[in-house]
N, C-alpha and C positions, 0 to 999 in steps of 0.2 A: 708275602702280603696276603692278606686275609680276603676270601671276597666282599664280606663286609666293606673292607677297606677301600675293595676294588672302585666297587661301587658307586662309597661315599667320594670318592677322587673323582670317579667319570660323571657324577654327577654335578660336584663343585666345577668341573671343567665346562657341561654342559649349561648351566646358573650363569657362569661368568658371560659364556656366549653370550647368550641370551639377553642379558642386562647390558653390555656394548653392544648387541646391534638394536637396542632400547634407546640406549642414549646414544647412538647414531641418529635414530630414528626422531630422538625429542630434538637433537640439537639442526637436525632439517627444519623440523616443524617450529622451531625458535625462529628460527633463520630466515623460512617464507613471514611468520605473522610480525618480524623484526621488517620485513623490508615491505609486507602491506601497510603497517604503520607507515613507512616512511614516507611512500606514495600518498595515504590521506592528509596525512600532516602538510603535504603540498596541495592535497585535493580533496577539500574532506567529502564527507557523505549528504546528499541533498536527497531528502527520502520525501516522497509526495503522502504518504495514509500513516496517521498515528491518530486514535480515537482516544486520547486522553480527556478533552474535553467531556466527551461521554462517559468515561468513567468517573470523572469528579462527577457529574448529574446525577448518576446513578449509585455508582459505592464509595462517595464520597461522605464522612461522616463530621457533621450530617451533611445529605447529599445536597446537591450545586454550591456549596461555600467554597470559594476560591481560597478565600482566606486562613480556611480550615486545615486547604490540605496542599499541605506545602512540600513542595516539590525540590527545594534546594537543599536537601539533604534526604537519603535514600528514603523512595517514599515506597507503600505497601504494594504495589503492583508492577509493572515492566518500564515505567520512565519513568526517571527526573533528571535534572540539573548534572548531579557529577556522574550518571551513569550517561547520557549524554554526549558530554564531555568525554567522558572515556571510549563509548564508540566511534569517537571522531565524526561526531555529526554536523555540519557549519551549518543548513538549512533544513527548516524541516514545514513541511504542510501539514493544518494542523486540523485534522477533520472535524468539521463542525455537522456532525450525522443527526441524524432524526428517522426517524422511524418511517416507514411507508404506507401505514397502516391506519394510518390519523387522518380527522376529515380534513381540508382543505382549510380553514379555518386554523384548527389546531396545530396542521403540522406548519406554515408560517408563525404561528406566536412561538411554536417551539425553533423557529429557524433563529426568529430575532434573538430568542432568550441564548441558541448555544453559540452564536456567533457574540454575545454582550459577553459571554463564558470566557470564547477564548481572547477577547482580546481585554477582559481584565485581569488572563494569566498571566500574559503577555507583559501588558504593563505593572505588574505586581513584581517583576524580576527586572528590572531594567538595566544594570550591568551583567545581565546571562543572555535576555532574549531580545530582539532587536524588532517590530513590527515592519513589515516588508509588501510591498505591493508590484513589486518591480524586478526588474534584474538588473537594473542598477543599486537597486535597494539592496541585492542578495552579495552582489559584487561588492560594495562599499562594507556589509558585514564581513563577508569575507576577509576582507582585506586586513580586519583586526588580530589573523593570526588564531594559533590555538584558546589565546585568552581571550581573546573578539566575543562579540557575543554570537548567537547562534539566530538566524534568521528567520521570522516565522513569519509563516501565511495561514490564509484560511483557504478550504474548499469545501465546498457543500456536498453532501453525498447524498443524491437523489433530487432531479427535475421536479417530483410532487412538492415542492415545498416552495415550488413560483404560483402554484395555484392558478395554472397556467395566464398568467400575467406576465409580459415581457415586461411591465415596467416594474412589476418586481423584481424582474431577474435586475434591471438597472440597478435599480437600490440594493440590491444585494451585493454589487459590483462597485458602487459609491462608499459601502464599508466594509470594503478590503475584501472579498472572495475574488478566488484567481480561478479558481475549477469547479465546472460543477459536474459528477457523474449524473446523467442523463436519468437512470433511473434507480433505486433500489431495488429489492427483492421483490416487490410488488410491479405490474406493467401499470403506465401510469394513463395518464389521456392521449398521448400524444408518441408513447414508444414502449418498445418491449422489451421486457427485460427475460433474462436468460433466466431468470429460476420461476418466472411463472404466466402462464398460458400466454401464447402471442395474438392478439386484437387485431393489430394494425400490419402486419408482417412487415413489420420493421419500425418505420417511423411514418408519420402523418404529414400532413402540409405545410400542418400548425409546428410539429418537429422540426423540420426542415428549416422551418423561419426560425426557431428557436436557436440552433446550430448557426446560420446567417448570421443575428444579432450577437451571438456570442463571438464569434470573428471577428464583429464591427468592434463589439469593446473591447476586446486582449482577454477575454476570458477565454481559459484554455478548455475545450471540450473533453472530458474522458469518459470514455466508452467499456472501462469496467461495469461488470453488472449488465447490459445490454446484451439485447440476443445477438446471435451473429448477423440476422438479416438488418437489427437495428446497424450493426457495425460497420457493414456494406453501405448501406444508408448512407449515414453520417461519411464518410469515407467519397463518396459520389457526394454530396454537396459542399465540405467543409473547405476553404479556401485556406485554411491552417493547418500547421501540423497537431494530432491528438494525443492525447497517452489515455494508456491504460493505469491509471494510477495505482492499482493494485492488484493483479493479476497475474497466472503462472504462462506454463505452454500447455494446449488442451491435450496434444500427442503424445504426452508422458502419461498425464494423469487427466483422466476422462470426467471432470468436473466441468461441470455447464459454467463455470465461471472462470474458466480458462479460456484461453482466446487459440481459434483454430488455425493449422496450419495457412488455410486456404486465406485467413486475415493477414497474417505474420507477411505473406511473400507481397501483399498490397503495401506496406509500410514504407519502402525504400523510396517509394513515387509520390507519398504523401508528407515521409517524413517524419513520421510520428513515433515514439517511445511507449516501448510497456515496461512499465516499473512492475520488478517481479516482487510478487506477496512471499512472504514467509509463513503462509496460513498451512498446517501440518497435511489437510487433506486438500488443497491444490497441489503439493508437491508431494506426494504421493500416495500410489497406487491400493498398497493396500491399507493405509488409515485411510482413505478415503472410501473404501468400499465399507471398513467396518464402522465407520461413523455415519454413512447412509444409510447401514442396517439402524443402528442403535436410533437414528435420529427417526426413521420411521416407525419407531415403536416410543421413545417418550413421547412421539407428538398424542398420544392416546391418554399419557397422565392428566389428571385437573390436581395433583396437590402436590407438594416438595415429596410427602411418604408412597406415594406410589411413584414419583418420579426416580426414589431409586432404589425401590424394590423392583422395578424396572431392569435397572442399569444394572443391578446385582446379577438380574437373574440372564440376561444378554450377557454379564462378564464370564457367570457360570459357562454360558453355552459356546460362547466364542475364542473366552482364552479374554486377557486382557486388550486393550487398546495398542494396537503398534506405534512403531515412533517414527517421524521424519526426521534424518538428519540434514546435516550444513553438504553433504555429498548429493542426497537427493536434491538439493537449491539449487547446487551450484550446476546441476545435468539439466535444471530448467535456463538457468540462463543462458550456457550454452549454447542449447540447444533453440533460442531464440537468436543467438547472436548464427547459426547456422543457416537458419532461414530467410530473417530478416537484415541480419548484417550486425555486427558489432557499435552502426552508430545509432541502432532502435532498441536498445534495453538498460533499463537503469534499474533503481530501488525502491522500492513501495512495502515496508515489512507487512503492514497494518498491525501495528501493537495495539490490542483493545484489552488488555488487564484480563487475560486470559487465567485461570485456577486450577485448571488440569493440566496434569503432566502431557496428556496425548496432546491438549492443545498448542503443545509449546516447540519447536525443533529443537533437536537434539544440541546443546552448543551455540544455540541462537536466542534464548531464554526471553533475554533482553534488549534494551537499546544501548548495552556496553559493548555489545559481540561481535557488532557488524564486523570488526576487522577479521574476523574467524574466517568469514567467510571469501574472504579476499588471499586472506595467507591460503585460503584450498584454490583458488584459481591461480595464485604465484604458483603452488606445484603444478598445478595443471599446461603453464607454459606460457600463461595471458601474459603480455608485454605493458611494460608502464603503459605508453599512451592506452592500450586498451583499457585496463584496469581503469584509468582515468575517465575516461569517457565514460564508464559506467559510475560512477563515483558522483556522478553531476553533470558532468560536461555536455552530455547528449540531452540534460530536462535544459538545462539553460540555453542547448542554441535552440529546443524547440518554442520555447517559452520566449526567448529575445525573437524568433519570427513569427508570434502568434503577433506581438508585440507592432512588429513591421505593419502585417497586415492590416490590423488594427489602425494605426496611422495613416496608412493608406485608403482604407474605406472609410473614414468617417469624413476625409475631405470630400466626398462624392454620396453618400448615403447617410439620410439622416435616420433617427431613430424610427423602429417601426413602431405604426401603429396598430399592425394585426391581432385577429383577434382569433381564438380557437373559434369559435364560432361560425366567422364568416369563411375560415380557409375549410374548415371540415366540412361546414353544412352540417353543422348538429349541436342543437345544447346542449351545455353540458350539464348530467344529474348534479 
């Protein structure tokens, strides 16, 4: 025999390997995302942050027509209807954002218009989405099975949009919002938020009361976005359990919007869930260093063409953007369930119709993928009830005792009257 032939033999021999322990390796990986399937399909996915509503407002064409952009068949960005569906999602929080940056005025008329947003998506699909205020509301969806329809809420994301008014916040609770994150990227009157300069080192008086009355209604407090001192705070007054509706672990990856260890080991006594982000630079270390580079140099552009002659010239100097995968997620949630226990971490993706690849995790693109990331903790060893409880189980028992409490305080405490004003001692500009 020829060595050629040698060769061509020990190499076919080599190829064959290779390709069975390939399909070894696919028919595992069938097998874990065959049997996370099976677990959702008895327990689907209750994800608290989707900013769909905001992108209908914004790149919806034209923008805020509900009617325009229809969702029950694949639509141009990260969710709809049968992708949905296919991630096995039975409930979903549907964030009704606004901006931080808006006068007080402003950012209310924009509260009412995205909250009018999402609930005539809402009703616009009425055998897919079900309007939900409750966890009897979430359960009674549920119960309709894979074909059911899919439960939605609202949450507010950002305290500036009560314009520090509790009887705002009431009314914003009378049409359907269950959460409100406390502040946005802006610190607001009354608390601090974790990406910009801290006022109050932590929360105010008027915070305090605000937290209180969100108790007395069943609105569930989350403390995404807040600084840590705000989280301590909120944690020392809340008579509820909280979540972090969108958020990673701060000890993996050093993002001011992860939540620190020294918060995680507080949750077991409080009870509260962080629903972990799928956001690429919460969950890892090095997109999130190169996207803090790049982001402190666009903030220098005024137009799209220097925004990315910019970016060209950072991709020149850096090397492209790195990627987050479903392996990086799955070491945050872990690693929350290490600290704070396996009954304080759920799912928050925040899908906001993201356009870049770096934005996106690797294998997590969409809201079809969740079970991806499920079949990576089945190899990991996570046991059904685990898997479950992060799947929903832990938002709803924290949300049916937000619920308690609520019950329980409004027979004893009626609505406040306070006022930022009088608990500060200061008007406000």
């Amino acid at each position: 025999m020829t060595n050629s032939r040698l060769v061509r033999r020990a190499a076919g021999t080599v190829l064959g390997a290779l390709l069975a322990a390939s399909s070894v390796g696919a028919q595992a990986d069938d097998a874990a995302l065959r049997h996370a399937r099976t677990i959702l399909r008895a327990r689907p996915i209750i994800d608290t942050h989707n900013d769909l509503p905001w992108v209908i407002r914004e790149k919806g064409t034209p923008p805020r027509d509900v009617e325009a952009y229809d969702i029950s068949k694949r639509a141009r960005f990260d969710t709809d209807i049968p992708r949905l569906r296919e991630g096995m999602v039975g409930a979903q929080f549907w964030s009704v954002y606004v901006p931080s940056g808006l006068s007080p005025l402003d950012a209310m008329r924009a509260q009412l218009e995205q909250i009018d947003l999402a609930r005539r998506l809402i009703a616009k699909y009425p055998k897919d989405l079900g309007f939900a205020t409750s966890v009897a509301d979430i359960r009674r969806e549920l119960a309709g099975g894979a074909g059911g329809r899919i439960a939605s809420l609202l949450g507010i994301e950002g305290g500036h949009t009560i314009g520090n008014s509790l009887g705002a916040l009431r009314a914003y609770y009378d049409l359907g919002v269950r959460y409100m994150t406390l502040t946005h990227f802006h610190t607001n009157d009354w608390a601090d938020a974790a990406t910009d300069s801290a006022r109050h080192d932590g929360l105010t008086r008027f915070g305090h009361e605000v937290v209180r009355e969100m108790n007395r209604l069943g609105m569930l407090v989350d403390i995404s976005h807040v600084s840590p001192a705000a989280m301590s705070d909120v944690l020392a007054t809340t008579e509820a359990p909280v979540i972090f509706s969108h958020s990673s672990a701060r000890a993996l990856t050093d993002h001011v919007r992860n939540v620190p260890d020294s918060i995680l080991r507080l949750l077991p006594q409080n009870g509260g869930v962080v629903m972990v982000a799928f956001v690429p630079s919460f969950i890892s270390e090095p997109v999130r260093a190169w996207s803090d580079g790049w982001f402190s140099r666009i903030a220098r552009a005024t137009s799209d063409s220097q925004w990315q002659r910019i970016t060209r010239e950072y991709v020149a100097e850096k090397g492209p953007a790195p990627r987050a995968t479903i392996k990086d997620l799955a070491d945050h949630v872990e690693h929350i369930r290490k600290v704070a226990g396996v009954e304080h971490v759920g799912i928050g993706a925040d899908f906001y119709g993201a356009e870049n690849e770096h934005e996106l995790v690797q294998g997590l693109e969409d809201v079809s993928k969740y079970p991806a990331l499920f079949a990576e903790l089945v190899r990991r060893g996570w046991t059904d009830a685990d898997l479950r409880k992060l799947a929903g189980e832990n938002l709803l028992r924290v949300f049916r005792q937000a619920e308690v409490v609520a019950e329980r305080l409004r027979r004893t405490r009626p609505p406040s009257n306070a006022t930022i004003e009088e608990l500060d001692r200061r008007p406000v500009p």
